[in-house]
SEMARKE-423101 format. One line per field, with one value per residue (C-alpha): residue number from 0; residue in three letters; x, y, z. Coordinates in Angstrom, 3 decimals, decimal comma. Each point is the difference from the previous one (the first is absolute). Example, Ala and Ser with C-alpha at 12.3 -4.5 7.8 and 13.67 -1.06 7.14 Angstrom:
residues 2
num: c(0; 1);
residuo: c(Ala; Ser);
px: c(12,300; 1,370);
py: c(-4,500; 3,440);
pz: c(7,800; -0,660);
end
This chain:
residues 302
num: c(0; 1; 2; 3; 4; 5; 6; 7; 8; 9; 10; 11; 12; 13; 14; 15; 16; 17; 18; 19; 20; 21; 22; 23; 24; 25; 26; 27; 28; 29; 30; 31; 32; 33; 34; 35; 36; 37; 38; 39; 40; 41; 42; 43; 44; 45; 46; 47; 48; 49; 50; 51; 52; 53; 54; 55; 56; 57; 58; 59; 60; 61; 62; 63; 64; 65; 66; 67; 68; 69; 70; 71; 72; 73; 74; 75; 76; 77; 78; 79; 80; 81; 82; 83; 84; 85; 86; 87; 88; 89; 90; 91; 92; 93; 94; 95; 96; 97; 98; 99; 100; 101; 102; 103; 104; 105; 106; 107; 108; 109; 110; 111; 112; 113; 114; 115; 116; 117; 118; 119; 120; 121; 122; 123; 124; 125; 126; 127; 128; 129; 130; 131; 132; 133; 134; 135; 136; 137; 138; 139; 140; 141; 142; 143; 144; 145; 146; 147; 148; 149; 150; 151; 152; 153; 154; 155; 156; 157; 158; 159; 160; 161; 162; 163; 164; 165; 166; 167; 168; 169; 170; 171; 172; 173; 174; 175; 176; 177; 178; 179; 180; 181; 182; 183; 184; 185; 186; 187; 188; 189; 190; 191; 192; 193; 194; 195; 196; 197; 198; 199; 200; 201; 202; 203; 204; 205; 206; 207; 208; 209; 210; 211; 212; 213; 214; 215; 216; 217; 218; 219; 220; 221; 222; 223; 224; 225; 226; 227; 228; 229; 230; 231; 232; 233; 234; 235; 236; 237; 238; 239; 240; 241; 242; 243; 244; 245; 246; 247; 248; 249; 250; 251; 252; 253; 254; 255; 256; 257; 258; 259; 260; 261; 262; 263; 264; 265; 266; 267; 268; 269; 270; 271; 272; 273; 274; 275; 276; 277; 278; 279; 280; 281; 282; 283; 284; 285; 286; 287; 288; 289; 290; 291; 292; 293; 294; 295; 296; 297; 298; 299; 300; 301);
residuo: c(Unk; Unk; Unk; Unk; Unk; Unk; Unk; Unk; Unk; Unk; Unk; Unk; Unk; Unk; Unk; Unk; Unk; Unk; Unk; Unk; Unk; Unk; Unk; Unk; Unk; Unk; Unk; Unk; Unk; Unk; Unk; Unk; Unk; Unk; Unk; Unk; Unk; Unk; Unk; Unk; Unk; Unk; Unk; Unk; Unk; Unk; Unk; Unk; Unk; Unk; Unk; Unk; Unk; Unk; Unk; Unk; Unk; Unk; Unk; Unk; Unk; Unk; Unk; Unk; Unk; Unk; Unk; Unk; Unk; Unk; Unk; Unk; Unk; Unk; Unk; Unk; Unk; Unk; Unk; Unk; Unk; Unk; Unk; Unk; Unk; Unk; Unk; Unk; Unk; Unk; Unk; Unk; Unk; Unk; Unk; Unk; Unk; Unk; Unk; Unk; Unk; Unk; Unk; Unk; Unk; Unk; Unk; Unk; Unk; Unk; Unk; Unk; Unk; Unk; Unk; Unk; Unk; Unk; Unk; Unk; Unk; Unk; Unk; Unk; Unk; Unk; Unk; Unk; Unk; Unk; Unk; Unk; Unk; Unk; Unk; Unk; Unk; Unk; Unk; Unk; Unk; Unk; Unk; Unk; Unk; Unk; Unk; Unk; Unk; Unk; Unk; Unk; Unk; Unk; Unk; Unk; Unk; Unk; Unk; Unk; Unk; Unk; Unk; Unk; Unk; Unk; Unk; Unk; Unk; Unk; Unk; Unk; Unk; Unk; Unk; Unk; Unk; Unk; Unk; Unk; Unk; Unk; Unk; Unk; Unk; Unk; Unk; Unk; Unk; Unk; Unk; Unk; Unk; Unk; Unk; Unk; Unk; Unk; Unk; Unk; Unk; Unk; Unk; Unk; Unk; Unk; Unk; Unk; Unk; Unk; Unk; Unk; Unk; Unk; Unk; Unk; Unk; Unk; Unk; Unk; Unk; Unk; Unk; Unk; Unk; Unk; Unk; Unk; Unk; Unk; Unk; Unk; Unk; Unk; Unk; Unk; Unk; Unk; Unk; Unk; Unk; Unk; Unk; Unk; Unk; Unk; Unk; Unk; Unk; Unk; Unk; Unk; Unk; Unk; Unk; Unk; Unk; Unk; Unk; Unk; Unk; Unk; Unk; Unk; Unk; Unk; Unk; Unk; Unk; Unk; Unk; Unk; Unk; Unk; Unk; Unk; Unk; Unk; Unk; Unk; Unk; Unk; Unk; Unk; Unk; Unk; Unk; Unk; Unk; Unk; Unk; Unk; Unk; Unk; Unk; Unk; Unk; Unk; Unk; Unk; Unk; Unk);
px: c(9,090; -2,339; 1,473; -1,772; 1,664; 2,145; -2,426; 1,866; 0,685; -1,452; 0,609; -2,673; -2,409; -3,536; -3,200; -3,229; -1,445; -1,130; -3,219; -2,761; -2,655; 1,280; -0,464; -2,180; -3,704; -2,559; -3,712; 0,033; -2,913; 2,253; 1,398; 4,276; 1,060; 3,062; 2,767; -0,574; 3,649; -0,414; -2,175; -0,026; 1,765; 2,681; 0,247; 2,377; 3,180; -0,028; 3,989; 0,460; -1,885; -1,440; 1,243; -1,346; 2,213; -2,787; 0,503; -2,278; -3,290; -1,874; 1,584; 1,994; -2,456; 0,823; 3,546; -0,066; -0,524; 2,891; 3,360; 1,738; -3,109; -2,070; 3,241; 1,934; -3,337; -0,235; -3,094; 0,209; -2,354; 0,837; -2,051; -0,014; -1,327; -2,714; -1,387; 1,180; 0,968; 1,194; 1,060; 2,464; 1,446; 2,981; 1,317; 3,827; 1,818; 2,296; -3,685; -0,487; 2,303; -1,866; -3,453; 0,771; 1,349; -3,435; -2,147; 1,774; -0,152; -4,109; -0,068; -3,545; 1,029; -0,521; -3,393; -1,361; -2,088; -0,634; 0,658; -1,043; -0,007; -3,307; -0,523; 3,654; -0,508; 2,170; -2,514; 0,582; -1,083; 2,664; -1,978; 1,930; -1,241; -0,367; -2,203; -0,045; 1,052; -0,530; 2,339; -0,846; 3,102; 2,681; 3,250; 2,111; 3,443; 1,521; -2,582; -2,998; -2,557; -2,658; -3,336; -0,594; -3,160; -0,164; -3,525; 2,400; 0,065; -2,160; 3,140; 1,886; 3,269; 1,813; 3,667; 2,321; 2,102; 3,431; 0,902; 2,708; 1,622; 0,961; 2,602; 0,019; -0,457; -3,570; -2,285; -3,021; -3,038; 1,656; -1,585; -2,632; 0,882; -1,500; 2,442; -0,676; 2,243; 1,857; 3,431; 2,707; 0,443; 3,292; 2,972; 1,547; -2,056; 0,626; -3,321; -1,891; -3,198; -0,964; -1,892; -3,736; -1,017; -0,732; 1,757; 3,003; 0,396; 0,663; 4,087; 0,090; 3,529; -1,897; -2,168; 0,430; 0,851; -1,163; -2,735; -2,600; -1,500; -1,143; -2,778; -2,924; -2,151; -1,658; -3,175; -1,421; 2,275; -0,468; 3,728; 2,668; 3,614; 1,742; 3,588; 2,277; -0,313; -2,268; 2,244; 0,602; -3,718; -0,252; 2,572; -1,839; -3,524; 1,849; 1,257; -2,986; -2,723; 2,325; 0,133; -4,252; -1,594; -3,036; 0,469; -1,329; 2,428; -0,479; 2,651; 2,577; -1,120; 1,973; -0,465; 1,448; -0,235; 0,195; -0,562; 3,327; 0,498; 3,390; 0,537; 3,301; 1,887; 1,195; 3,780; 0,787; -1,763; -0,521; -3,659; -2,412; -1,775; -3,447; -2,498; -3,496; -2,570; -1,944; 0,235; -2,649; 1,465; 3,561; -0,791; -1,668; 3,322; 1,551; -2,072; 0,594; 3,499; 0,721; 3,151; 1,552; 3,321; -1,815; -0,411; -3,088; -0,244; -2,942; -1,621; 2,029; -0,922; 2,933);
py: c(-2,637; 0,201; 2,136; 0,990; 0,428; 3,065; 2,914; 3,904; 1,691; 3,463; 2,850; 0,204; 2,266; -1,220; 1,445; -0,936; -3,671; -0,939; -1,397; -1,461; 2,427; 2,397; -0,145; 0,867; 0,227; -3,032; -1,196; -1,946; -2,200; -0,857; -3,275; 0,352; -1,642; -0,976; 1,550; -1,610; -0,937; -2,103; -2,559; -3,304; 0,421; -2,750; -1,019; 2,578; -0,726; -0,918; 0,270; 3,906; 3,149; 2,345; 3,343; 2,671; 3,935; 2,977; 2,637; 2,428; -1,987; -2,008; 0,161; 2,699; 2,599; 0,412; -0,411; 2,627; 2,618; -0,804; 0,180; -2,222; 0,126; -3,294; -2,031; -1,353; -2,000; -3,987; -1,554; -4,097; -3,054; -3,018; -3,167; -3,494; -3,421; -0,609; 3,169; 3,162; 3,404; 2,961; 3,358; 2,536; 3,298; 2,083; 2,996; -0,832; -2,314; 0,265; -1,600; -2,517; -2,174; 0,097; 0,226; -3,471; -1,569; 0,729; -1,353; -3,384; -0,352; 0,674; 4,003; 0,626; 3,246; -0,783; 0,408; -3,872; -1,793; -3,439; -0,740; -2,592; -0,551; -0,534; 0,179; 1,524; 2,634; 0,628; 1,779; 1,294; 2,490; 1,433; 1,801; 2,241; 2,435; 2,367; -1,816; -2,670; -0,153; -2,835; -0,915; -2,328; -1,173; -2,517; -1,862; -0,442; -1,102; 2,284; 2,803; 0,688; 2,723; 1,117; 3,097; 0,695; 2,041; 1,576; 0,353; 1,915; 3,259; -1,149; -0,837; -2,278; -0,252; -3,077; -0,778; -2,727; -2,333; -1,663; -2,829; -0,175; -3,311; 0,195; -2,353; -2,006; -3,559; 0,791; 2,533; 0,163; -0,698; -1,538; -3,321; 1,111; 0,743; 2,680; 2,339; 0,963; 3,315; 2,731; 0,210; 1,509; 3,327; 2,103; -1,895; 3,208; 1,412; -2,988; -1,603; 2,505; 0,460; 3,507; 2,609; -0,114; 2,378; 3,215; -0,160; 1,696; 3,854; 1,008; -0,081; 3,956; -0,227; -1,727; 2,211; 2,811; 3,573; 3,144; 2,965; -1,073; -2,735; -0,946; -2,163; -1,458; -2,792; -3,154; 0,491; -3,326; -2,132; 2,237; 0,949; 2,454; 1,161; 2,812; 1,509; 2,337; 2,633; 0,820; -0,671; -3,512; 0,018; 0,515; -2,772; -2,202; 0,761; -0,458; -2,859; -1,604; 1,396; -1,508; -3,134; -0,099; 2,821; -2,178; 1,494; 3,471; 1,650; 3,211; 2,922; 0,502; 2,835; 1,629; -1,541; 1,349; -3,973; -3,429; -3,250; -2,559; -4,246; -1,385; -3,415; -1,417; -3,240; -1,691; -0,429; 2,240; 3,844; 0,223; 1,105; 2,783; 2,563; 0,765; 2,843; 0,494; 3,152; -1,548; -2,170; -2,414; -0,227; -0,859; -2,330; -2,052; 0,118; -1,220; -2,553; -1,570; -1,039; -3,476; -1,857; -1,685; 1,771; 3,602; 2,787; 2,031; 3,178; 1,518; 3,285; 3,380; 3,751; 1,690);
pz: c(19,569; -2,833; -3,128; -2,744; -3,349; -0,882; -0,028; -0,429; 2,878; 0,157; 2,899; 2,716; -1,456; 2,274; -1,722; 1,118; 0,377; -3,152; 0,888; -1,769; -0,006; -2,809; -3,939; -2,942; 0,194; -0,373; 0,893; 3,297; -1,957; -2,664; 0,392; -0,584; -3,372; -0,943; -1,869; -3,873; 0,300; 3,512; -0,901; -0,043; 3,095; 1,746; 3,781; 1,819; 1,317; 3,956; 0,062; 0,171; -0,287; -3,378; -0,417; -1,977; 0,056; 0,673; -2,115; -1,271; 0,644; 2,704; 3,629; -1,790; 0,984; 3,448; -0,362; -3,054; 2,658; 2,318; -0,289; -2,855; -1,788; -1,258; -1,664; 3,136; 1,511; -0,796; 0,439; 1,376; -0,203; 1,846; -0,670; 1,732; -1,040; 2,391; -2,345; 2,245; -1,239; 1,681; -1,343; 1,437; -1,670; 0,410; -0,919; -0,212; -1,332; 3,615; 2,001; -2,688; 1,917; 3,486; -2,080; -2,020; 3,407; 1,961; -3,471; 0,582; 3,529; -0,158; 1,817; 0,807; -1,074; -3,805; -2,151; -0,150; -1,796; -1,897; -3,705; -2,833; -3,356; -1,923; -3,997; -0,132; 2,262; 2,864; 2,598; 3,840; 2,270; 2,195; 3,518; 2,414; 2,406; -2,694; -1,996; -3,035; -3,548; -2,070; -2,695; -3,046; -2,716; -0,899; 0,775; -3,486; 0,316; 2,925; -0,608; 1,843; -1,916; 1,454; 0,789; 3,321; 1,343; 3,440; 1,833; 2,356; -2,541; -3,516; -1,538; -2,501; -1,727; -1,639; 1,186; -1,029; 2,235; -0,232; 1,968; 1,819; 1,598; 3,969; 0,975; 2,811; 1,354; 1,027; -1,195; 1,912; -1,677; -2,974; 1,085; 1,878; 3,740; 1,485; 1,418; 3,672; 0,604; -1,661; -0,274; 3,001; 0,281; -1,163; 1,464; -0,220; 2,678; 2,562; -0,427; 1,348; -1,061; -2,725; 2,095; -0,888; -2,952; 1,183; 3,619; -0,655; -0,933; -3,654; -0,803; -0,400; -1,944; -2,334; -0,609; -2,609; 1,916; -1,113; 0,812; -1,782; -2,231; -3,860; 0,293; -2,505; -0,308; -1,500; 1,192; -1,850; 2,278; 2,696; 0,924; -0,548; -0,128; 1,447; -0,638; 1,698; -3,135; -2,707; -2,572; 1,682; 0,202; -3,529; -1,236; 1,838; -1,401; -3,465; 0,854; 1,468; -2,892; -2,582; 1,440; 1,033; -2,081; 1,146; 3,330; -0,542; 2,284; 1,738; -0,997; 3,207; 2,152; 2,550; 3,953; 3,166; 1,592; -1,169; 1,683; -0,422; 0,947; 0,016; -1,171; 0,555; -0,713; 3,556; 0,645; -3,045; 1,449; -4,182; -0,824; -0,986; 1,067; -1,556; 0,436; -0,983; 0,261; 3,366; 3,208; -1,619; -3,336; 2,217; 1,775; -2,533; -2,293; 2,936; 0,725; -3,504; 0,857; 1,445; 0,409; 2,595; -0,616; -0,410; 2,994; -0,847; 2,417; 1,085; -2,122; 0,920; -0,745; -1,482);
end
């Protein structure tokens, strides 16, 4: 079995998938420069994966409004010599494990894309259902800088990448093979295949119990976060503002419902509930997780 070096173990806290589409504002038109410090840029590394920590910027914004905040998600590039590169994000350091796994064994579940270097500029575009964002910077030493723009949302950040080494006889891609499958699910749930997303009810002793609900919004990503309380409500909105005062959110208000998704981690029943103002704005926060070791309920009104 493939092991990556020691990374810290954190509890399961799952937050939202970190995925490409959110960041600071920027002209589709423009064409994405590099960071100054980036360039001239090296080959990548074909013998493991980059890793950059999402705090309080970039895929952050999302994950800002759920629970554990923006500085628990880990964003991963994974690129091959026959000049393939996918991306996948987390939002615990507990799915990194499963996430890296499915990067090296090819998962069509990944952002793709093809990369080169030209006049010291490392350039790719990375496509998923969502949309595309194109990145442009630089391999030095074990570092990978670089700006990305989404046409998903109008939006750029720059984010920096360390490289870390996967052991193992074979890594795919390393020398060009083109990996056909993902990787086996959860020995400890026998083999058997995850439920599909959205089949299975919401775990209700996940989610938080109470009367009533704290809510407010980002209404510039389009998504929001909802607590048992108003004064859990409000630590949250503190919590979030400070981390993306970009953002704009709304103040919490006072709602009678809220919409919740579990997502837990198979063979372990650890996980999260998470709970948003509307059906619509539910069910796409669910449908941002992906994992092969993740159950992602269906949308529930609580």
């Amino acid at each position: 079995m493939m092991a990556l070096l020691p990374l810290s173990k954190r509890a399961l806290v799952l937050g939202s998938l970190l995925t490409l589409s959110f960041a600071c504002a920027k002209k589709a038109s423009e064409p994405v420069t590099p960071p100054a410090q980036a360039t001239p840029s090296g080959t990548p590394r074909f013998d493991g994966i980059y890793a950059a920590k999402v705090e309080s910027k970039g895929g952050a914004a999302a994950a800002a409004l759920q629970p554990g905040g923006g500085a628990t998600g880990v964003d991963l590039l994974r690129f091959t010599k026959d000049g393939r590169v996918q991306s996948l994000s987390v939002a615990s350091a507990a799915a990194l494990e499963a996430a890296v796994k499915a990067l090296l064994a090819g998962t069509d579940k990944a952002a793709t894309g093809t990369y080169a270097v030209k006049d010291g500029v490392l350039r790719f575009t990375l496509t998923s259902k969502q949309g595309s964002v194109e990145y442009a910077g630089g391999v030095k030493d074990d570092a990978l800088s670089v700006r990305w723009h989404s046409t998903i949302n109008d939006a750029t950040v720059e984010e920096t990448f360390q490289f870390v080494k996967v052991e193992g006889d074979d890594v795919p891609g390393a020398t060009g093979d083109v990996p056909d499958k993902t990787p086996p699910d959860d020995a400890s749930d026998g083999g058997a295949p995850a439920p599909a997303p959205g089949t299975v009810p919401p775990e209700a002793a996940l989610v938080p119990q109470g009367q009533s609900w704290g809510c407010f919004r980002a209404p510039v990503v389009n998504t929001s976060r909802c607590e048992r309380t108003m004064q859990a409500c409000e630590a949250a909105y503190k919590e979030a503002s400070s981390a993306r005062p970009d953002l704009k959110l709304t103040k919490c208000a006072k709602r009678a419902t809220a919409f919740c998704h579990t997502v837990q981690k198979r063979g372990s029943g650890r996980g999260s509930g998470f709970c948003y103002q509307s059906e619509d704005e539910c069910k796409a926060g669910a449908s941002g997780f992906e994992g092969p070791d993740l159950v992602i309920s269906s949308c529930g009104k609580f």
